[in-house]
C-alpha positions in Angstrom: 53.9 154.2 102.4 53.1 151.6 104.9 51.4 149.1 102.4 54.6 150.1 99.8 57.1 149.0 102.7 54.8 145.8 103.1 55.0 144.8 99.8 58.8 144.7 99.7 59.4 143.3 102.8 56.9 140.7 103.1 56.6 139.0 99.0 57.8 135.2 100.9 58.3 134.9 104.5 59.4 138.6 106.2 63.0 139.5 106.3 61.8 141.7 109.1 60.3 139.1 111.6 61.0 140.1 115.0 60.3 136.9 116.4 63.1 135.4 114.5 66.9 135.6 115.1 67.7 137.0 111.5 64.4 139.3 111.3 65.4 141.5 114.1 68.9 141.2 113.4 68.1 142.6 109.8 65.2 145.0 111.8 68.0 146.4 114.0 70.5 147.1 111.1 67.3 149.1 109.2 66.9 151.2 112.1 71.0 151.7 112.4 70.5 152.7 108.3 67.3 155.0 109.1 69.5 157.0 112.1 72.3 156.6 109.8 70.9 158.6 107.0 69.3 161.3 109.1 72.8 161.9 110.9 74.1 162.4 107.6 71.7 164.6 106.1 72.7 166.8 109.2 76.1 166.9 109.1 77.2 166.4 105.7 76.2 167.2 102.1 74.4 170.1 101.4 74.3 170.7 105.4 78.0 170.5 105.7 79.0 173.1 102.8 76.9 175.3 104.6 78.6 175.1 107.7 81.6 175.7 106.0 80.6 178.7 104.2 79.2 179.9 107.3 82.9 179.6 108.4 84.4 181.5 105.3 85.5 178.5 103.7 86.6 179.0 100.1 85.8 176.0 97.3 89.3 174.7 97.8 90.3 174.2 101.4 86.4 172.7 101.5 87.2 170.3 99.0 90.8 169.6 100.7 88.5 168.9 104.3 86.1 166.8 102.1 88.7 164.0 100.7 90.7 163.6 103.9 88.3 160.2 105.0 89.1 158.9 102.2 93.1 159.1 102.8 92.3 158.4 106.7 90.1 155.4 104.8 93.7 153.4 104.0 94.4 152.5 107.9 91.2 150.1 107.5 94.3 147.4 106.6 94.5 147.3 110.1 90.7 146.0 110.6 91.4 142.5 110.0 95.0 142.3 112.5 93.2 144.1 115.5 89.8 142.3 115.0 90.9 138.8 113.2 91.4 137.8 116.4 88.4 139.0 118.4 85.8 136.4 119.1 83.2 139.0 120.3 83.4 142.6 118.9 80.1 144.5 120.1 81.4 146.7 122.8 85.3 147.6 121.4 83.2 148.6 118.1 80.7 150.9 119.8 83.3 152.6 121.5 85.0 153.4 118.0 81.9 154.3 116.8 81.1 156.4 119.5 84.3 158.4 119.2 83.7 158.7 115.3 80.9 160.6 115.6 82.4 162.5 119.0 85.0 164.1 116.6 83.1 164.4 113.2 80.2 166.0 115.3 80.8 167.7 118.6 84.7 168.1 117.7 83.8 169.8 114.0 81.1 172.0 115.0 83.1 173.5 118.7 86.2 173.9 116.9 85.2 177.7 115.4 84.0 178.5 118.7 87.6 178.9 120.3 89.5 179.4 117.3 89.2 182.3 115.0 91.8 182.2 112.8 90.7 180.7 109.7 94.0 179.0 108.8 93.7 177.2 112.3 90.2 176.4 111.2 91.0 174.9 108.3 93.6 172.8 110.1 91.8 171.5 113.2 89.1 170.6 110.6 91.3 168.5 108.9 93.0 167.1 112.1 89.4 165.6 113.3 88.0 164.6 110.1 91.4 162.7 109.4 91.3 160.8 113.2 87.2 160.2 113.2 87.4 158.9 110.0 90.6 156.4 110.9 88.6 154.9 113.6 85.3 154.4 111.5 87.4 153.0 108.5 89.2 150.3 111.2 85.8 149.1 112.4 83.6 149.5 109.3 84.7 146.1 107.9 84.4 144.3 111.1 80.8 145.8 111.5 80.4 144.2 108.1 81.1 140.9 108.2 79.7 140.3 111.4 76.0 142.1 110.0 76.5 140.0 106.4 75.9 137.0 107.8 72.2 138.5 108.0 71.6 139.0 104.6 72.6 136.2 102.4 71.9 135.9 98.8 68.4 134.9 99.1 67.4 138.2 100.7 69.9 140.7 99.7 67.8 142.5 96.6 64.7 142.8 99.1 66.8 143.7 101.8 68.7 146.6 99.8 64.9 147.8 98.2 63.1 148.2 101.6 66.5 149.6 103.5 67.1 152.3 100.2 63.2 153.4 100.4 63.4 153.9 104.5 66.9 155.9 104.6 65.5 158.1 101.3 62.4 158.4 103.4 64.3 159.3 106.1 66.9 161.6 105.0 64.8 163.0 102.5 62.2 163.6 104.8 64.4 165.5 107.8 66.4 167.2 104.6 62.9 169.3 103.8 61.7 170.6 106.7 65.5 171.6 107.7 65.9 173.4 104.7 62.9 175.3 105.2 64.0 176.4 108.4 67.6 177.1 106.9 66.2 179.1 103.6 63.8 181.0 106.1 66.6 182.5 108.1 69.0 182.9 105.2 71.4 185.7 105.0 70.7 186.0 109.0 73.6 185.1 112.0 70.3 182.2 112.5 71.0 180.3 110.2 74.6 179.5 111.5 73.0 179.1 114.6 70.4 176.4 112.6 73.2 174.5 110.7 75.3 174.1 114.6 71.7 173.0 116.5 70.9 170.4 113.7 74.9 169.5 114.4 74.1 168.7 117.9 70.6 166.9 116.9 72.6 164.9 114.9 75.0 163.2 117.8 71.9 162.5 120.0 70.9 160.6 117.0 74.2 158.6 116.5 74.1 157.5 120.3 70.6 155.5 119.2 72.2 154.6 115.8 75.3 152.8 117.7 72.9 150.9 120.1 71.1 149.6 116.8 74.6 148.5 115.7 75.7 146.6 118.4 72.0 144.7 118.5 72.8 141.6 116.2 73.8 138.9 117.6 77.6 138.0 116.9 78.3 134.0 115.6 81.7 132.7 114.8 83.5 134.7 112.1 85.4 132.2 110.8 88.9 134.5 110.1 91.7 133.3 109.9 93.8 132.5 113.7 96.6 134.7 112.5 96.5 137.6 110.3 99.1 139.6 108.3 98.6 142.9 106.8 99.5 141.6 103.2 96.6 139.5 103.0 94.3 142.2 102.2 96.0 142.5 99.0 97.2 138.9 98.3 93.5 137.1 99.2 92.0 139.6 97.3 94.4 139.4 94.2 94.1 135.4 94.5 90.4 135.9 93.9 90.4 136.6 90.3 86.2 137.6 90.1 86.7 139.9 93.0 89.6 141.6 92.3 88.2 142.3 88.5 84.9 143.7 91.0 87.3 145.7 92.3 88.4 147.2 89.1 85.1 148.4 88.5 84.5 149.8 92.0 87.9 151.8 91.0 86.5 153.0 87.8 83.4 154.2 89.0 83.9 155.6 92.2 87.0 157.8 91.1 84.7 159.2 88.3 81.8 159.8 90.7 84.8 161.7 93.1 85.6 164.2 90.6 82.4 166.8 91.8 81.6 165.0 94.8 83.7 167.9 96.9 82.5 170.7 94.9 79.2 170.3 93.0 77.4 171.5 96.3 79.6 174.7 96.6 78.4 175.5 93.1 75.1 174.6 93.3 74.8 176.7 96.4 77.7 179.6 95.8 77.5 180.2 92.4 74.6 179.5 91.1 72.7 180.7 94.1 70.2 177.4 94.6 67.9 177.2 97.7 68.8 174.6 100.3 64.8 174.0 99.8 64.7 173.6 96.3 67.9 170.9 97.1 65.9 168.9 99.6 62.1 168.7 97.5 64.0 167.6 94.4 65.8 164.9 96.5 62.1 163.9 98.5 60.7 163.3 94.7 63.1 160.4 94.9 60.6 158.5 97.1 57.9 158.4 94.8 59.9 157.4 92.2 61.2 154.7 94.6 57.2 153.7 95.3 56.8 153.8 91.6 59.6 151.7 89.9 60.6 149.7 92.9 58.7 146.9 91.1 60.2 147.2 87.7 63.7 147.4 88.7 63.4 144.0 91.2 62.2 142.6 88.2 65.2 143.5 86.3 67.2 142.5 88.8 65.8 138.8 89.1 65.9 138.4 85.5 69.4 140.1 84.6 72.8 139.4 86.1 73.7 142.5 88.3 76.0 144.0 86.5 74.0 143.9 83.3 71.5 146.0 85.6 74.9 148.0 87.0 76.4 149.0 83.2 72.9 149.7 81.9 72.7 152.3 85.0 75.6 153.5 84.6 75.4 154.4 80.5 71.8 155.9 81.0 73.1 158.2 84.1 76.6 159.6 82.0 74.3 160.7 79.7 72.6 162.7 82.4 75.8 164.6 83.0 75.5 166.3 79.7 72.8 168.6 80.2 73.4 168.8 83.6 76.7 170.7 83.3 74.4 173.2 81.3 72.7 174.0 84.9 73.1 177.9 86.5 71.1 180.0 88.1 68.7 181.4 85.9 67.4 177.9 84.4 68.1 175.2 87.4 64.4 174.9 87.7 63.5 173.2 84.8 66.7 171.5 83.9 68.0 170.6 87.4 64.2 169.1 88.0 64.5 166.7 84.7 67.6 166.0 84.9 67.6 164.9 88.2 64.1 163.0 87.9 65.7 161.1 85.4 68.5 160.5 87.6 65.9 159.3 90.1 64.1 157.0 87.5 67.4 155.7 86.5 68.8 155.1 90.6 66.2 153.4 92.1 67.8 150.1 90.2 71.2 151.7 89.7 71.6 152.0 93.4 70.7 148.9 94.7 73.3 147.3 91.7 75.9 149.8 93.3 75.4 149.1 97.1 76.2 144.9 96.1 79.2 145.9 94.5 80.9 144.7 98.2 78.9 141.2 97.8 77.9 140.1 94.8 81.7 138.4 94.5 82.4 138.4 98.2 83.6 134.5 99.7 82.3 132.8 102.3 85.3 133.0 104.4 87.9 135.7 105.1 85.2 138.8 104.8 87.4 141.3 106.8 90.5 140.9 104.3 87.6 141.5 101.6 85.4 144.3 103.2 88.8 145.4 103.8 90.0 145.6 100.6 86.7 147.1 99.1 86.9 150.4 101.7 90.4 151.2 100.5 89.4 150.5 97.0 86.2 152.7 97.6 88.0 155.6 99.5 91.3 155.5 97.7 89.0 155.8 94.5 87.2 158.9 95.7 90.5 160.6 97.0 91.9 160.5 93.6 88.7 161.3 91.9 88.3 164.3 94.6 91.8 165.5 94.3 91.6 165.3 90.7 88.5 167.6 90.7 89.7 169.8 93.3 93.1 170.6 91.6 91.4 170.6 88.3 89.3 173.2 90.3 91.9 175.0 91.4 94.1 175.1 88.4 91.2 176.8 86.3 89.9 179.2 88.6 87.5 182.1 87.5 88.7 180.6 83.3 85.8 179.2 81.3 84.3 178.6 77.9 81.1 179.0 76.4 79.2 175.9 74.7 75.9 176.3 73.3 75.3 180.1 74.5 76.1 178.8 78.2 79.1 179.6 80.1 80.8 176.2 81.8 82.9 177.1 84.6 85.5 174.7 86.3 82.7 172.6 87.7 80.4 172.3 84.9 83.6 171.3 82.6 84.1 168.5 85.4 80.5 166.9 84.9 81.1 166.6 81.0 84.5 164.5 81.8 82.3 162.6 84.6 79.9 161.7 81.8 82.6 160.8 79.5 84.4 158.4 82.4 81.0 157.0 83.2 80.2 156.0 79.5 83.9 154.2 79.8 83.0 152.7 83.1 80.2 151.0 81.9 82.3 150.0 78.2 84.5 147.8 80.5 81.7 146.1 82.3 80.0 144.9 78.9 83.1 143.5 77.9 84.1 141.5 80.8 80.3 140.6 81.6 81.1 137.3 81.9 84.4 137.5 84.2 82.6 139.8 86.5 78.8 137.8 87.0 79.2 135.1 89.6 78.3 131.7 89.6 74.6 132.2 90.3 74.1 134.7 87.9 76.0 133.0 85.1 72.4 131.0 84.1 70.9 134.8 83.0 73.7 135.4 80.1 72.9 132.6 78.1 69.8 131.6 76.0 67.8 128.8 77.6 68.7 129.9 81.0 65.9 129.0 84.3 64.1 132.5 83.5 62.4 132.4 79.9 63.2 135.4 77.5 66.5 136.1 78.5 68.6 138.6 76.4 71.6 137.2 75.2 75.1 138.9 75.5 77.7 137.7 72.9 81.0 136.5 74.8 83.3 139.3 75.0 86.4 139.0 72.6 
């Protein structure tokens, strides 16, 4: 692992290089990425429905808890008014930070401790999420453009390779051995008692992962001297590439939101998979990441990104198909393919995804922008997640059978998220052009500075 992380981060002079302003600025946002991804694994996902169901939690009310970020996501309008202004950000931003995590963590898991009513539950949950997630959607874009400025366009694909194989490694990694522990005491009053420990775990954790924030040092942000809350929509709209970027972060990340509440609850209610069997499919990810690294870098220097992106995104809907087919008595082979294919497929697909906030971002203005691509992001998943959740809800215990399989609610959901997908990637191809920046234009034409490039036809 330590050569694989070597190659990636050193091929030209090391993005990583402590001695050097940018190298431990970039260093220091890795480790904030690596704490980041641990915290998560603990405290949402797979982790998170378990809590809940620990709780009596039904499918519904979870997925009502789980898209109230993203409507708590819409006050980040107010990022660029209270921080435009700011010439120095660190210590205002790890306070918010610090109380994001005090009332998604410590808030969250004492909650069912004094109240035992779960209606009440339900509802403090909801209160907590909604004001922990307000504060980290207000200082999420100023953390961004002051930490862009460390990864321009020269490092960005090496950047996004060596950060995606350390948080997998990391989240992957803590994943397994806390399923083990959790699968171990299943079905026991210990394995609540696991879920809340990791809970606490987890905010030691973000204490370390706010210090690594705040480590960077802060330049000149170059926003605007006065700002007004229409800007986020009128720069953004003014900015024909981005806002057409924006279009497809839409597309995508509404279809993505359809299962993203309740896919979990299935796997783990209904079909009756082991958190274990969750987490080692997951850890195969890293060696497909140590695998095909390589090969998708290369794809990525010789293709625009979002020929990369829609290629991803095709190959991955078509995923979706057998993997509505998934239950409990066959999840073992056709869970594993599908989602080694998935993890063959991601390894580029993800990187293409995580520059979707960049790859048309300007030089100047980046809170209006960062801005506008969190409520883009969020309000996208809201509606994709409500969508699901009343789709959910609206079926109930109804389904139909389809090649000697029964598809309940959730399993119908993945064939419409393959079906969205396919269109997703439909209305990149045709507006390839419109969408590639400047820099990436050279890799659509014949003749371009990198020999043997495919040619795509201008969109009629």
């Amino acid at each position: 692992m330590k050569k694989l992380f070597s190659r990636f981060s050193n091929r030209g002079p090391s993005i990583f290089n402590l001695k050097d302003t940018f190298g431990a600025a970039r260093a220091a946002m890795l480790g904030a990425s690596l704490l980041s991804a641990i915290i998560s694994t603990l405290t949402a996902g797979v982790f998170y429905t378990g809590f809940l169901l620990a709780y009596d939690i039904n499918i519904v009310n979870a997925g009502i808890i789980a898209f109230i970020p993203n409507i708590s996501a819409v006050l980040c309008i107010f990022s660029a008014k209270l921080f435009g202004r700011m010439r120095r950000r660190r210590i205002p931003l790890a306070v918010m930070r610090i109380f994001y995590y005090t009332f998604s963590i410590l808030g969250i898991t004492v909650v069912p401790v004094f109240v035992e009513d779960n209606t009440t539950r339900v509802t403090a949950f909801i209160i907590l999420t909604f004001i922990s997630h307000m504060l980290n959607a207000i200082s999420s874009p100023a953390y961004t453009s002051w930490h862009i400025r460390y990864i321009p366009d020269e490092v960005r694909a090496r950047y996004l390779s060596v950060s995606q194989i350390v948080t997998n490694i990391a989240a992957c990694g803590s994943a397994l051995i806390c399923s083990l522990v959790a699968d171990a005491l299943s079905g026991s009053p210990a394995e609540k008692t696991v879920i809340i420990v990791l809970r606490y775990a987890a905010f030691f954790l973000a204490i370390f992962e706010t210090v690594c924030l705040s480590l960077p040092k802060e330049y000149d942000y170059g926003e605007p001297p006065k700002q007004k809350l229409s800007n986020i929509v009128t720069v953004c709209l003014r900015n024909k590439k981005f806002a057409l970027t924006m279009l497809v972060v839409l597309f995508y990340y509404f279809t993505i939101g359809l299962t993203a509440s309740n896919h979990n609850y299935y796997l783990l209610n209904t079909a009756k998979v082991s958190y274990t069997y969750i987490s080692v499919v997951n850890i195969c990810y890293l060696a497909f990441l140590g695998i095909f690294t390589g090969y998708w870098r290369k794809r990525l220097s010789r293709y625009a990104w979002f020929t990369v992106f829609w290629v991803g995104t095709i190959l991955i809907s078509v995923t979706y198909l057998p993997y509505a087919f998934v239950n409990g008595s066959n999840y073992l082979w056709l869970m594993t393919i599908v989602r080694f294919v998935q993890h063959f497929i991601g390894v580029g697909h993800n990187i293409t995804i995580a520059n979707l906030a960049y790859v048309n971002l300007p030089e100047t203005d980046r809170t209006n922008y960062i801005s506008c691509y969190t409520i883009i992001v969020n309000a996208a998943s809201l509606l994709g997640q409500l969508a699901g959740t009343g789709y959910v809800a609206f079926m109930g215990d109804a389904s139909f059978e389809l090649l000697g399989i029964s598809l309940g609610s959730v399993q119908q959901l993945l064939l419409i998220t393959a079906v969205l997908l396919a269109l997703t990637s439909l209305f990149v191809v045709r507006n390839l052009r419109q969408l590639s920046p400047e820099t990436d234009q050279y890799k659509l034409v014949p003749g371009g500075a990198i020999p043997r490039v495919r040619k795509f036809p201008k969109a009629r």
